[in-house]
C-alpha positions, 0 to 999 in steps of 0.5 A, spaced: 143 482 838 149 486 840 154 480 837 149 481 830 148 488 830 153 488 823 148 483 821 141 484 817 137 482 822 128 482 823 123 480 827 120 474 824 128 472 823 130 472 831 122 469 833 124 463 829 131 463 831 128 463 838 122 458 836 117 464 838 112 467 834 113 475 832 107 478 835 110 474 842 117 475 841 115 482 840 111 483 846 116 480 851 121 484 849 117 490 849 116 489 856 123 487 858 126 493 855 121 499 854 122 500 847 121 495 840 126 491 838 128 494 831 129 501 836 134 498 840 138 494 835 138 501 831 140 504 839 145 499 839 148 500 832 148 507 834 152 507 840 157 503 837 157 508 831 158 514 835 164 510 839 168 508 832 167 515 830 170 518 837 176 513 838 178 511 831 180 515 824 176 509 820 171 512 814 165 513 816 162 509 810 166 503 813 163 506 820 156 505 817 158 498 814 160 495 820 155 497 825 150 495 820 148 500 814 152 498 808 149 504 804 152 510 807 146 515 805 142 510 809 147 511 815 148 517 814 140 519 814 139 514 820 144 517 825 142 524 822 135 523 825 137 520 832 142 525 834 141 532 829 147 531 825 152 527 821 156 523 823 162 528 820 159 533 824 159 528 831 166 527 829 169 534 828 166 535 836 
């Protein structure tokens, strides 16, 4: 997941990918990580977007791009709802 995350990734995707079905896949890691996979993957990109935007001057559109939200709304909506402002407002910190 970490080396995709910029990827769209899905559940019936990966599951295929690993010969499991979804429910099973989803199930295991469940279990393994505590949380869905869609969570951790989003987790991830967050992790990695709020690291672009502490050690680098790259865009944020292009931030949200490469961390795996190529609509900047999109990205901007989700990184707003995990940490309680935009990623401009992260930055500024």
């Amino acid at each position: 997941l970490r080396e995709e995350m910029s990827e769209h990734l899905c559940v019936p995707h990966l599951a295929k990918r690993v010969g499991l079905s979804r429910d099973y896949l989803s199930t295991l890691f469940r279990e393994r990580f505590g949380v869905t996979i869609t969570r951790y993957l989003q987790t991830l990109r967050m992790e990695h977007a709020k690291h672009l935007l502490r050690d680098t001057d790259m865009p944020i559109k292009l931030i949200g791009a490469i961390v795996g939200y190529p609509d900047p709304q999109h990205f901007n909506k989700r990184f707003r709802e995990l940490e309680s402002r935009s990623p401009s407002q992260y930055r500024c910190v």
